[in-house]
Gaussian input, Z-matrix of N, CA and C with variables (Angstrom, degrees):
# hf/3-21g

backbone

0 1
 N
 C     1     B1
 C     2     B2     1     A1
 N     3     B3     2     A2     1     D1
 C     4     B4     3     A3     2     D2
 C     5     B5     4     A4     3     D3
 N     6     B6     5     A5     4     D4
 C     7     B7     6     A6     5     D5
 C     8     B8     7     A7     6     D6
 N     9     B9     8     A8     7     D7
 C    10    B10     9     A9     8     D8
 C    11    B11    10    A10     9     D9
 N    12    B12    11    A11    10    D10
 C    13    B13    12    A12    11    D11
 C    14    B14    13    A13    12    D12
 N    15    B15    14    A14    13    D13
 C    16    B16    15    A15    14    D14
 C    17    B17    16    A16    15    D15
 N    18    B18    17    A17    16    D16
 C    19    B19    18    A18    17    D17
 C    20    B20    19    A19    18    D18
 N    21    B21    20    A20    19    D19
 C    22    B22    21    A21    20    D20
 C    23    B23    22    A22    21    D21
 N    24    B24    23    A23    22    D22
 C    25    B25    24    A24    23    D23
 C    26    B26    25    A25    24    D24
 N    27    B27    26    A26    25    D25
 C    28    B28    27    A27    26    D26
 C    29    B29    28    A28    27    D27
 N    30    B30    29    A29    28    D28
 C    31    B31    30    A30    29    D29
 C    32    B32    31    A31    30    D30
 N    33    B33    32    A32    31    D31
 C    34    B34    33    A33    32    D32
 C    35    B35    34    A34    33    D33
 N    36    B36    35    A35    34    D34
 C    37    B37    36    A36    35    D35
 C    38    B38    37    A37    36    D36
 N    39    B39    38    A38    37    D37
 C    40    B40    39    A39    38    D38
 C    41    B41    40    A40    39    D39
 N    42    B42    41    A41    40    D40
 C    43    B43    42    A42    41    D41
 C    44    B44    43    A43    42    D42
 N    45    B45    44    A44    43    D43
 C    46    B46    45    A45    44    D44
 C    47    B47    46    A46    45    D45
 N    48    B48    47    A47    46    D46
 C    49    B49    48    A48    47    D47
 C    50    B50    49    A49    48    D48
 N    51    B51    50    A50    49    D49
 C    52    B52    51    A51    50    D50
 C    53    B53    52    A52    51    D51
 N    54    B54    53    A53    52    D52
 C    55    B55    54    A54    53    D53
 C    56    B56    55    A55    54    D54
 N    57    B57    56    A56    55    D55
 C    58    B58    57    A57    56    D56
 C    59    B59    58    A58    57    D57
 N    60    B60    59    A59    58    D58
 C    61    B61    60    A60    59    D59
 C    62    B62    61    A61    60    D60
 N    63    B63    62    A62    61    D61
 C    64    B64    63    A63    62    D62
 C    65    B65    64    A64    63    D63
 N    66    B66    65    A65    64    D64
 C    67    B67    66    A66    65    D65
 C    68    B68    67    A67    66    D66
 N    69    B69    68    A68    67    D67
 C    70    B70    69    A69    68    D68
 C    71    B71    70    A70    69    D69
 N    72    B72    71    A71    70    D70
 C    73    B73    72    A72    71    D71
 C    74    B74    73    A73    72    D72
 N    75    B75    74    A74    73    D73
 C    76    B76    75    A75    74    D74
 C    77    B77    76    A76    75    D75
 N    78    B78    77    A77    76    D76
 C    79    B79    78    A78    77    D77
 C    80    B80    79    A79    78    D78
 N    81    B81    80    A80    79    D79
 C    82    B82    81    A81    80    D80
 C    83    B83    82    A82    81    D81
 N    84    B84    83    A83    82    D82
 C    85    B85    84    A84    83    D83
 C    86    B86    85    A85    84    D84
 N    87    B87    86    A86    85    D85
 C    88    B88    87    A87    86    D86
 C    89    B89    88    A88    87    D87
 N    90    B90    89    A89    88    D88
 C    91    B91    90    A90    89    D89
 C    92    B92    91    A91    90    D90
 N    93    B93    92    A92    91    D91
 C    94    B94    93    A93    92    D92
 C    95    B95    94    A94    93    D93
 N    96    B96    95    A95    94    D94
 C    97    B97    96    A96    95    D95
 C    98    B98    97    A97    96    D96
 N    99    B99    98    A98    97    D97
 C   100   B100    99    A99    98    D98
 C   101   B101   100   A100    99    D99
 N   102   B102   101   A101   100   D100
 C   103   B103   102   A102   101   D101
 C   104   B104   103   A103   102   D102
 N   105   B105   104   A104   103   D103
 C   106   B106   105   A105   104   D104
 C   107   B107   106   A106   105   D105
 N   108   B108   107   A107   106   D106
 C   109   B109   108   A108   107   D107
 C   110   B110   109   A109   108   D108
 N   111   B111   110   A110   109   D109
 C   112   B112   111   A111   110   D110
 C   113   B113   112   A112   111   D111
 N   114   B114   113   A113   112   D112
 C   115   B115   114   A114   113   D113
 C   116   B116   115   A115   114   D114
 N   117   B117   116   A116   115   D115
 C   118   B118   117   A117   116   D116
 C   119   B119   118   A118   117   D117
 N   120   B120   119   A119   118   D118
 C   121   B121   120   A120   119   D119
 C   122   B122   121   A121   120   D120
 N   123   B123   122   A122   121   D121
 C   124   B124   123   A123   122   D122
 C   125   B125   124   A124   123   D123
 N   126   B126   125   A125   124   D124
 C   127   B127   126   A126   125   D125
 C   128   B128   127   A127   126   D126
 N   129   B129   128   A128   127   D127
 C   130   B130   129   A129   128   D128
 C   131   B131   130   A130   129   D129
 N   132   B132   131   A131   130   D130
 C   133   B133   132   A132   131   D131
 C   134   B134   133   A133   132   D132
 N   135   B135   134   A134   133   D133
 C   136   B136   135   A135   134   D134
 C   137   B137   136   A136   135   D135
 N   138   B138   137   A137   136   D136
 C   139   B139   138   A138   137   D137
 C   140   B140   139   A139   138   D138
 N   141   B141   140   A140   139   D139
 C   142   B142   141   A141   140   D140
 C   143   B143   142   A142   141   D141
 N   144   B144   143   A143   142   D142
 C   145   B145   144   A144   143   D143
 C   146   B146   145   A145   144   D144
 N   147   B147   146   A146   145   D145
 C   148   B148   147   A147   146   D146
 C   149   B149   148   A148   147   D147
 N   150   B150   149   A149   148   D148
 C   151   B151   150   A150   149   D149
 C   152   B152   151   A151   150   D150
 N   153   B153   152   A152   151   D151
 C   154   B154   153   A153   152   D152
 C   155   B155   154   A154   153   D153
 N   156   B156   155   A155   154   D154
 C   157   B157   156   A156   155   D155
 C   158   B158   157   A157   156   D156
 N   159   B159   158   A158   157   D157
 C   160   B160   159   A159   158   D158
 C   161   B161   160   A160   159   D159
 N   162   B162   161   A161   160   D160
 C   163   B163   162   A162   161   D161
 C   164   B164   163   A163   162   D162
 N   165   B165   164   A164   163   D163
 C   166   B166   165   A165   164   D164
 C   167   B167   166   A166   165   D165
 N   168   B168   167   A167   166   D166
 C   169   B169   168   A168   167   D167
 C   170   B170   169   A169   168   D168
 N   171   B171   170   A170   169   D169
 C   172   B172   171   A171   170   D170
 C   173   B173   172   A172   171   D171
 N   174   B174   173   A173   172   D172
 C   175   B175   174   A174   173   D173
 C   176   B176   175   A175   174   D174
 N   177   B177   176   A176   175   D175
 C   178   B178   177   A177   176   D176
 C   179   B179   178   A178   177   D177
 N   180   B180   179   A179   178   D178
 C   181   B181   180   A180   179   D179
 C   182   B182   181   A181   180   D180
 N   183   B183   182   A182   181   D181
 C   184   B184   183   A183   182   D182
 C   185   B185   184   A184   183   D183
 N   186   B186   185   A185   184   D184
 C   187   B187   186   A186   185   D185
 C   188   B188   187   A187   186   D186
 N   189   B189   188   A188   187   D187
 C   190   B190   189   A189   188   D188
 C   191   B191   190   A190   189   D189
 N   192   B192   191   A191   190   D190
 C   193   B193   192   A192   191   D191
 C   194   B194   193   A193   192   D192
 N   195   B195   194   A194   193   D193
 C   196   B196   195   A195   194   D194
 C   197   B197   196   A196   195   D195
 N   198   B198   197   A197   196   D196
 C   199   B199   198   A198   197   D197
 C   200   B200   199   A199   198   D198
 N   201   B201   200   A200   199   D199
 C   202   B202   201   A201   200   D200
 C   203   B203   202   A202   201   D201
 N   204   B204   203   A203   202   D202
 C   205   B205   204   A204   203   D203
 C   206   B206   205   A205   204   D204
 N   207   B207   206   A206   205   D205
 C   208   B208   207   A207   206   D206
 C   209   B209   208   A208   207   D207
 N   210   B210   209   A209   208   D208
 C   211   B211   210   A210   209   D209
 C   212   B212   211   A211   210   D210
 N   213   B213   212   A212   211   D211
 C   214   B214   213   A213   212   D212
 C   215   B215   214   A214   213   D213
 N   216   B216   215   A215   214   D214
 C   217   B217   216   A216   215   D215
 C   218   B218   217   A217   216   D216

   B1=1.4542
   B2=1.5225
   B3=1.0977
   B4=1.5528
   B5=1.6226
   B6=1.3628
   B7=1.6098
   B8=1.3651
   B9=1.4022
   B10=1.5722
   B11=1.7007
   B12=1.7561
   B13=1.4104
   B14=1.2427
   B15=1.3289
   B16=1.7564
   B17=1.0296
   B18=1.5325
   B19=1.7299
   B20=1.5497
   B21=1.5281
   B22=1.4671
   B23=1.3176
   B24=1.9667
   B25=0.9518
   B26=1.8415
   B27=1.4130
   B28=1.2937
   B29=1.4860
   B30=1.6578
   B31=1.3692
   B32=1.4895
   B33=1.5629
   B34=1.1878
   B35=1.7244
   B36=1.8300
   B37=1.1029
   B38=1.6172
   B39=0.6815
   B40=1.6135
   B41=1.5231
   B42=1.3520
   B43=1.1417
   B44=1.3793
   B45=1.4950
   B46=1.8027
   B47=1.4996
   B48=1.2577
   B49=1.4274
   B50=2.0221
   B51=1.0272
   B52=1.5210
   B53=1.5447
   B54=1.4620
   B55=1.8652
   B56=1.6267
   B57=1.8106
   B58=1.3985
   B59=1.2606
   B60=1.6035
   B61=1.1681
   B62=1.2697
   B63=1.6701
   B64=1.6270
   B65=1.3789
   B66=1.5125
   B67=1.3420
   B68=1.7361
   B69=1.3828
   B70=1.9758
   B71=1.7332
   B72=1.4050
   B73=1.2615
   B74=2.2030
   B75=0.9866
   B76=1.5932
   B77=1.7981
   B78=1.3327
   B79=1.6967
   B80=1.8782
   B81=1.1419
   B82=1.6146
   B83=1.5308
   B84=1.1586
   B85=1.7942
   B86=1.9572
   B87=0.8939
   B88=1.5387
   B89=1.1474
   B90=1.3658
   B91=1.3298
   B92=1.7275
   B93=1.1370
   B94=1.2144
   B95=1.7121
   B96=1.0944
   B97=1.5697
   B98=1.8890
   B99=1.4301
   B100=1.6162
   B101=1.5435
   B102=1.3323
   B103=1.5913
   B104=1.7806
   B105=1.7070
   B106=1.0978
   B107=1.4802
   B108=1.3944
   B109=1.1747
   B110=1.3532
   B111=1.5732
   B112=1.6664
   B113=1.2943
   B114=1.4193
   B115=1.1357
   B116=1.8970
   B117=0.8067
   B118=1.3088
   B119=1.7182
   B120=1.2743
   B121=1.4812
   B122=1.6304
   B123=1.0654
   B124=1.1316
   B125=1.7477
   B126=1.7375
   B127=2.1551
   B128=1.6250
   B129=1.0862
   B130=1.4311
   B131=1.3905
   B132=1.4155
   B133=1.3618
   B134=1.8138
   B135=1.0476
   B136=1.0719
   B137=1.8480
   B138=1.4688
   B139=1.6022
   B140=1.4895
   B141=1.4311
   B142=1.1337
   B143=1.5940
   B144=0.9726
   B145=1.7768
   B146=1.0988
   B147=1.7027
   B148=1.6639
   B149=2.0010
   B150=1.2406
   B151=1.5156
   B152=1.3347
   B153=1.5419
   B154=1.7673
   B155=1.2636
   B156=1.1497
   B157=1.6534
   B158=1.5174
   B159=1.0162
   B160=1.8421
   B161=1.1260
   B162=1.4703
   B163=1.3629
   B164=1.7450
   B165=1.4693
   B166=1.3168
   B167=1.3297
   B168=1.7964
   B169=1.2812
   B170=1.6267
   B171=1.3845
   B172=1.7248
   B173=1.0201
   B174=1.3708
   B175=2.1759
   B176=1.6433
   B177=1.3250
   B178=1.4099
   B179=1.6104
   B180=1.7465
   B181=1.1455
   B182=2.0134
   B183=1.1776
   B184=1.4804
   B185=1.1267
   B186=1.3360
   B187=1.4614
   B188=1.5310
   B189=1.8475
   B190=1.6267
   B191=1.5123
   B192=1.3350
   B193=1.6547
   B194=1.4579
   B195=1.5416
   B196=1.5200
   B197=1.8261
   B198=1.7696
   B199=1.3787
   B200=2.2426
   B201=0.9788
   B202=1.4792
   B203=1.6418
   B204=1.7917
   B205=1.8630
   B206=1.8327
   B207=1.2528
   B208=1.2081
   B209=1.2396
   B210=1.5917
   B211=1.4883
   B212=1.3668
   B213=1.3110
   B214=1.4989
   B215=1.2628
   B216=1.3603
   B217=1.5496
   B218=0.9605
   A1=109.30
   A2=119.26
   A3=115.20
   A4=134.61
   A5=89.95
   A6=86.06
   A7=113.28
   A8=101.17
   A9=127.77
   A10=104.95
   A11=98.06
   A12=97.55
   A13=118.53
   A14=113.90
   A15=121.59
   A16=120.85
   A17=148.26
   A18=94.84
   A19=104.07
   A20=125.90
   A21=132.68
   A22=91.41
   A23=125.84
   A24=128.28
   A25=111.46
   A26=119.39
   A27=95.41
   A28=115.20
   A29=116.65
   A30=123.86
   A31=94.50
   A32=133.96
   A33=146.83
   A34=109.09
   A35=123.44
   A36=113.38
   A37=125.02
   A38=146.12
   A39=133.20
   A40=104.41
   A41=105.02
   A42=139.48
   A43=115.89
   A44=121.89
   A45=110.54
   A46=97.74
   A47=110.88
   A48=107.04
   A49=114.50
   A50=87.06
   A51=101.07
   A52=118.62
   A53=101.31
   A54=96.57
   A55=85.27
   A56=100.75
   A57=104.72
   A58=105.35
   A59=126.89
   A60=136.61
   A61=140.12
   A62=93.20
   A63=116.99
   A64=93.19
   A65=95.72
   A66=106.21
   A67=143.15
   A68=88.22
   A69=86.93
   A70=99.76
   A71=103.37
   A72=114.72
   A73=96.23
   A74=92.92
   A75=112.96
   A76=99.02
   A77=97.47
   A78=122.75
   A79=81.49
   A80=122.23
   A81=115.92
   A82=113.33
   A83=97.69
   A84=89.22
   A85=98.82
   A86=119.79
   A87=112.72
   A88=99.27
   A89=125.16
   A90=128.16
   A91=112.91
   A92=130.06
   A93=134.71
   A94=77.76
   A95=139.06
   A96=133.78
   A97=111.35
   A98=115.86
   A99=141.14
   A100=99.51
   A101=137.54
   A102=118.48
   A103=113.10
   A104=115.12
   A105=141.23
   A106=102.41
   A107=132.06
   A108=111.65
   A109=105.16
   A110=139.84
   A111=128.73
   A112=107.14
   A113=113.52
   A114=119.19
   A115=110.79
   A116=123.98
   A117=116.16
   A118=123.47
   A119=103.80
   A120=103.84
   A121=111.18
   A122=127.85
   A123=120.23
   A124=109.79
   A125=99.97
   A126=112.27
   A127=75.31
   A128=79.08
   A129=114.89
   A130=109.99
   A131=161.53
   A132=153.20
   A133=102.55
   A134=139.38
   A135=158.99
   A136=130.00
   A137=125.04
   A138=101.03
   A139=109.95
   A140=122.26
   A141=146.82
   A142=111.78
   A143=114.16
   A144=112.67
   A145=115.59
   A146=105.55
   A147=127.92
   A148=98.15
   A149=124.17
   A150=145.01
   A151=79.89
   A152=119.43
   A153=113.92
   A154=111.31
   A155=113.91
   A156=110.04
   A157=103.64
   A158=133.38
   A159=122.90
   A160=114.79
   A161=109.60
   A162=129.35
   A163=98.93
   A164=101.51
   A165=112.52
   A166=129.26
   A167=98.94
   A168=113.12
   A169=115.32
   A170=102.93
   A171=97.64
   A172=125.77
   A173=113.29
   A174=104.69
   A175=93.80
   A176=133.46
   A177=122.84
   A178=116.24
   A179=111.19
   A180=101.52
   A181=86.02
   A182=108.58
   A183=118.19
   A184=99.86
   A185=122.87
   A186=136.11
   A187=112.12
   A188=111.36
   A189=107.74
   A190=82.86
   A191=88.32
   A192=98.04
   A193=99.43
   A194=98.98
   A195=100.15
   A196=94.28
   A197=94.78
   A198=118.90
   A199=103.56
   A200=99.88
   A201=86.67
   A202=101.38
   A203=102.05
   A204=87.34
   A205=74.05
   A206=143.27
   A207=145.82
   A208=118.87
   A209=124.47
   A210=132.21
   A211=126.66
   A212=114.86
   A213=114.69
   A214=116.27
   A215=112.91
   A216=99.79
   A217=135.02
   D1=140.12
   D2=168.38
   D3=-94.00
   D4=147.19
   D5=-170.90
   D6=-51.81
   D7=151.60
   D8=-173.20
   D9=-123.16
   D10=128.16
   D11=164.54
   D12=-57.40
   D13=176.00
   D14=156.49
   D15=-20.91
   D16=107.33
   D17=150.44
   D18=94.57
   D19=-5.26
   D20=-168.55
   D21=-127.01
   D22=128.54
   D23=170.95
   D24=-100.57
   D25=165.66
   D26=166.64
   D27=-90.00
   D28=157.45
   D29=-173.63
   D30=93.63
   D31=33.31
   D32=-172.85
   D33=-121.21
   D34=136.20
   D35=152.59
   D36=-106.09
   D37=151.39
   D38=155.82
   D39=-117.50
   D40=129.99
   D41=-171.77
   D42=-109.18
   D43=128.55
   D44=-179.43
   D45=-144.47
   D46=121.91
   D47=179.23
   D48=-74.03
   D49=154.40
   D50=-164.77
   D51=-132.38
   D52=12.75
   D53=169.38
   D54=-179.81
   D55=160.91
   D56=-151.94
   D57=-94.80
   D58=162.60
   D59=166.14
   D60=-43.15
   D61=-31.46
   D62=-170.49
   D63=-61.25
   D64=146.75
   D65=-170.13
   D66=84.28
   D67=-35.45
   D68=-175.07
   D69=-86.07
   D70=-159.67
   D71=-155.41
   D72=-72.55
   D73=-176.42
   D74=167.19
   D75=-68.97
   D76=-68.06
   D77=-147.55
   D78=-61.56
   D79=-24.49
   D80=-176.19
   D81=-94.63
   D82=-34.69
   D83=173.43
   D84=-78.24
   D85=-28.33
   D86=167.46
   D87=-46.34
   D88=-60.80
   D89=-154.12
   D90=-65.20
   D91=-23.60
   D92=-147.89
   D93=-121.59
   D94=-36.83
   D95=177.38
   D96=-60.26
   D97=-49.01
   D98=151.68
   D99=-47.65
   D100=-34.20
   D101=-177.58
   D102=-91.76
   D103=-1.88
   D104=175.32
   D105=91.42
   D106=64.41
   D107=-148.93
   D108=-165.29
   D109=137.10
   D110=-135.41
   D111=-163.98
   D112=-41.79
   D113=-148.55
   D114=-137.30
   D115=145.34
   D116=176.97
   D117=-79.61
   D118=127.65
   D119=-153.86
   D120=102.19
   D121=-36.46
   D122=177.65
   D123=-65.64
   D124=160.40
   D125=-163.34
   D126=-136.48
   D127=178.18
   D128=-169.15
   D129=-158.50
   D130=118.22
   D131=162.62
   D132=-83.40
   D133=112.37
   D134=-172.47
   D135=-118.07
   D136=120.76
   D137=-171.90
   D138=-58.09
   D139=-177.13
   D140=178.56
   D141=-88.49
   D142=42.67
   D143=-175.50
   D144=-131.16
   D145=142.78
   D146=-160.04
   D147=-25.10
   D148=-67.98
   D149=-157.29
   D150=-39.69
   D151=-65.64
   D152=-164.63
   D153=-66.04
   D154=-38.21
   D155=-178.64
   D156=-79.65
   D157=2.23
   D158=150.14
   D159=-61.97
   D160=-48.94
   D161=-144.26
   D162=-72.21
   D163=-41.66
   D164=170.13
   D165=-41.79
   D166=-57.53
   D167=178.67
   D168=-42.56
   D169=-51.11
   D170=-176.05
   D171=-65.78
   D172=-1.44
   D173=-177.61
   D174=-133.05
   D175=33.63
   D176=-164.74
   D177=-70.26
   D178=0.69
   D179=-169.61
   D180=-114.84
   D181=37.41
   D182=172.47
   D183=-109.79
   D184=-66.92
   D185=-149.17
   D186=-103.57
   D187=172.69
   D188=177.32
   D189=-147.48
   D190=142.63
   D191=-174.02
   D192=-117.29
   D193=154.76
   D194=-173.41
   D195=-157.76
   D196=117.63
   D197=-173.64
   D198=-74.49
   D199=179.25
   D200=-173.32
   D201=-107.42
   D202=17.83
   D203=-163.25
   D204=-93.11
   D205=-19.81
   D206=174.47
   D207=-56.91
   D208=118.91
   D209=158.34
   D210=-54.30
   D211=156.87
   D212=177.42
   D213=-102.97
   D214=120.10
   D215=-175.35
   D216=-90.60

């Protein structure tokens, strides 16, 4: 099994946005507001299910996702 952060279950995403809103659509800053998420630098720990991984899809050049089977380097 692989190590697990703190507080990180498996079947978990964490999500941290990584570039700002300003600018993109409405329907995308919705989207990134629905992933709990505002500010740059800000995570979110989130399950692993299809709905989130849509949600992903639409802002992927916002965000960096990071599964929990992944180390921190």
């Amino acid at each position: 099994m692989a190590d697990l952060s703190p507080g990180q279950a498996p079947g978990t995403l964490t999500v941290t946005q990584v570039r700002s809103a300003i600018g993109t659509k409405p329907k995308q800053r919705g989207t990134l507001r629905a992933l709990g998420l505002g500010r740059i630098g800000k995570s979110n720990t989130l399950p692993d299910r299809p709905e989130i991984r849509g949600m992903i899809a639409r802002v992927p050049h916002l965000v960096e996702v990071r599964a929990p089977d992944e180390t921190e380097v």
